[in-house]
N, C-alpha and C positions, 0 to 999 in steps of 0.2 A: 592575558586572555580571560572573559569571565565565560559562565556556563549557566545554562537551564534546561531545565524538562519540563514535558506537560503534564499539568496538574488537573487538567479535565478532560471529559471523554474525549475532545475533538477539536482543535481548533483550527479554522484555514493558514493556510501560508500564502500569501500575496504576495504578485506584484510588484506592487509598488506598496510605499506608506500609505495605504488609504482605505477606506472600507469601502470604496465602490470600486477601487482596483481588482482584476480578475482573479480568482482562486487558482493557484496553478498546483499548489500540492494541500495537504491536512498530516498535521502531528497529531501522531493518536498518544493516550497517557500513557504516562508512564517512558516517552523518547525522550532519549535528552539530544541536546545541540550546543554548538559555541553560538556565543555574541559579539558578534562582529559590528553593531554600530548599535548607539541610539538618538531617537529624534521624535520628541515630542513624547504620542501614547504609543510611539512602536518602537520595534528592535528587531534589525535586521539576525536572521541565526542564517546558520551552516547545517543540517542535522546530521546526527552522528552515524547512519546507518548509511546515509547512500550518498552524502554530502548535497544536498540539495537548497538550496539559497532561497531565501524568502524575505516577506515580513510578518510580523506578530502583534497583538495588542500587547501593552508592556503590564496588562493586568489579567494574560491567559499563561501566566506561568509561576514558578519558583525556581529562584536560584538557585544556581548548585554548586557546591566549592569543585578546589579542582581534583582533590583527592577521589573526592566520591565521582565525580566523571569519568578519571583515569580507571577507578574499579567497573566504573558500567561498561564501559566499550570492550572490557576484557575479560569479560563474565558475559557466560550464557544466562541469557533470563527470562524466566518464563512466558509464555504467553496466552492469552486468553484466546479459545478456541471457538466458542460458540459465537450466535450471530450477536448478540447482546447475554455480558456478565455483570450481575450489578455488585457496586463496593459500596457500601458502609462508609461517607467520611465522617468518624468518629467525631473529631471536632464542634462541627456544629448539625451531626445529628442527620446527613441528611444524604442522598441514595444519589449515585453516580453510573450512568448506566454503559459501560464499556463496550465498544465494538470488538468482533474478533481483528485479533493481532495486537489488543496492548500490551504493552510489557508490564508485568508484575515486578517494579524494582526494589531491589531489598526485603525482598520476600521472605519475610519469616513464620510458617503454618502458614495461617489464612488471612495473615494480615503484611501488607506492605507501607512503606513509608516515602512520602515523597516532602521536603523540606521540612516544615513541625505539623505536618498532617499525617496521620495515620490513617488506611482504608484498609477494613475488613472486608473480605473477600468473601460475596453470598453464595452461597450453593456451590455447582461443578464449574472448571471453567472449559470442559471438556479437553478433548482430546485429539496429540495428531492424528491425520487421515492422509490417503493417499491423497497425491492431485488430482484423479477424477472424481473425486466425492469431493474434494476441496471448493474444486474449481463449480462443481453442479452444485453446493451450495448458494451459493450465488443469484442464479438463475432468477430472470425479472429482477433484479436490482436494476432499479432505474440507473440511466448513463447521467453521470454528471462530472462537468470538466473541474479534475485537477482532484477529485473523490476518491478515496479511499476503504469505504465501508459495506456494509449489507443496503445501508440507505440511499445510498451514490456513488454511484463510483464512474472512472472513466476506463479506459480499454488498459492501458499502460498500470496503473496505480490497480487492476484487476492482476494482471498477469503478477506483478510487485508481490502484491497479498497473499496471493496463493503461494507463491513460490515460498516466503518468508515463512507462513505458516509451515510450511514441509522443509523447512530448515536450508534453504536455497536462498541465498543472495544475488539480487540484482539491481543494475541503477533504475532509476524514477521513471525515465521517458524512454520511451519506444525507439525513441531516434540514438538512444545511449545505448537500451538491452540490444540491439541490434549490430553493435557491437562487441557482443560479448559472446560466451558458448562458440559450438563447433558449427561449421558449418555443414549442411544435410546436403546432398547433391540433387535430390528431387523429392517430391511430393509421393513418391512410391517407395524411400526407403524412411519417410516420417514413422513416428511412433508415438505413441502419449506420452506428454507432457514437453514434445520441442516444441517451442512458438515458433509459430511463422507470421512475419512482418510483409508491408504492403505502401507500394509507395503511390505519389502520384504522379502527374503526369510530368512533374518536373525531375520526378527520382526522389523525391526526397522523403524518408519512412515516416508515413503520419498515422500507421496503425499495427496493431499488433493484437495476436489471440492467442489461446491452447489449442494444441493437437488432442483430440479424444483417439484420435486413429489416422490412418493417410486418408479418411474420407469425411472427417465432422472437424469442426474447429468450436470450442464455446471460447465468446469475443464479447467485448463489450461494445455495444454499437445501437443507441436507442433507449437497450437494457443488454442485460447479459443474456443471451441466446445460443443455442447450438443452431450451426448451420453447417452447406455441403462445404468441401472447397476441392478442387482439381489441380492442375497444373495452371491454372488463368489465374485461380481466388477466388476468393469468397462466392459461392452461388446463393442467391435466395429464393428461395423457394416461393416464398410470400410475392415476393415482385417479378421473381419469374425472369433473373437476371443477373449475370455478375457483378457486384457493389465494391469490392475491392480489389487490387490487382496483385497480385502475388508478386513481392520483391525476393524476399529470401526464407530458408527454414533453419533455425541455430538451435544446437542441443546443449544441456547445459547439466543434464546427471545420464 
């Protein structure tokens, strides 16, 4: 089995091999993953945090032996907190702008090391916060499918980030977290921080938010917004109507 991680702020995981194939997830720096194929300018990975499959350009990473992988997965490692932290790559001189949630790996003071690069670490890279400061940072972060960041993000890869950020593991996709955690019996004994999920008319969960309380949800949908939700789902206010249908509420701390 060979291994890598991402050596820049951000790069899509696709589809399929191709760049017009659709973005379904984003490795932020600092993740590593297995390599499980290659072909051509790509390489299919596995990443190591929630196992999620993709493809990659095979010139948006650095490899990584197996020792040093076997240590990442088993070691806590820091993460960047704020909405953008910039790193120093030493190398060739030139300024990396990281979203919150990279991982800092091999962190030594204020510098980390990914393959023969070294990144200095600028200024704070802040600090954890609860989930509703987490999750209201956020807020107007445009919705973009398969996003991860302050810059894009989608509903699922929202609820992901925040949770990670507050030291909470969850899978990628809405239709996975929705599987996981306890289940809540109704909308009145909700609390901050269980998602509740939302299916369609087929049943099947194609959305997911944060509880601020048993009567606000902030969700990604548009942008990342607070809105009402009841026992039906999601209310909007703006349209003066319910937009998505309450499937289930799962608590997960």
């Amino acid at each position: 089995m060979e291994y890598g991680i991402c050596n820049l702020a951000v790069i899509p995981l696709r589809a399929e091999p191709n760049d017009r194939s659709e973005q379904v997830s984003q490795v932020l720096f600092g993740e590593a993953f297995e390599i499980t194929e290659w072909k051509e300018k790509w390489v299919k990975i596995i990443t190591s945090s929630d196992s999620y499959a993709g493809w990659i350009g095979r010139l948006q990473f650095a490899m990584l032996g197996h020792i040093a992988y076997k240590d990442l997965i088993h070691t806590e490692i820091p993460l960047t907190y704020r909405a953008v932290t910039q790193a120093w790559k030493i190398t060739d001189n030139s300024v990396i702008y990281l979203p919150a949630g990279s991982s800092l790996t091999f962190l030594e003071g204020t510098r980390c090391r990914i393959g023969g690069d070294k990144f200095e670490i600028i200024g704070e890279i802040g600090e954890r916060e609860d989930i509703a400061t987490t999750a209201k940072s956020f807020l107007n972060a445009p919705y973009l499918w398969g996003g991860r960041t302050h810059f894009g993000i989608d509903c699922s890869g929202f609820t992901q980030v925040v949770f990670n950020l507050n030291k909470i593991k969850i899978k990628r996709d809405a239709s996975q977290q929705v599987n996981e955690g306890v289940l809540v019996n109704n909308i009145k004994q909700a609390r901050l921080g269980d998602l509740a999920f939302f299916d369609n008319d087929e049943g099947k969960v194609t959305h997911v938010g944060i509880l601020l309380n048993n009567e606000h949800i902030i969700h990604a949908s548009g942008k990342v917004k607070i809105d009402l939700i009841d026992d039906k789902g999601i209310y909007s206010e703006e349209l003066k109507r319910h937009t998505h249908k309450l499937h289930s509420i799962k608590r997960f701390f």
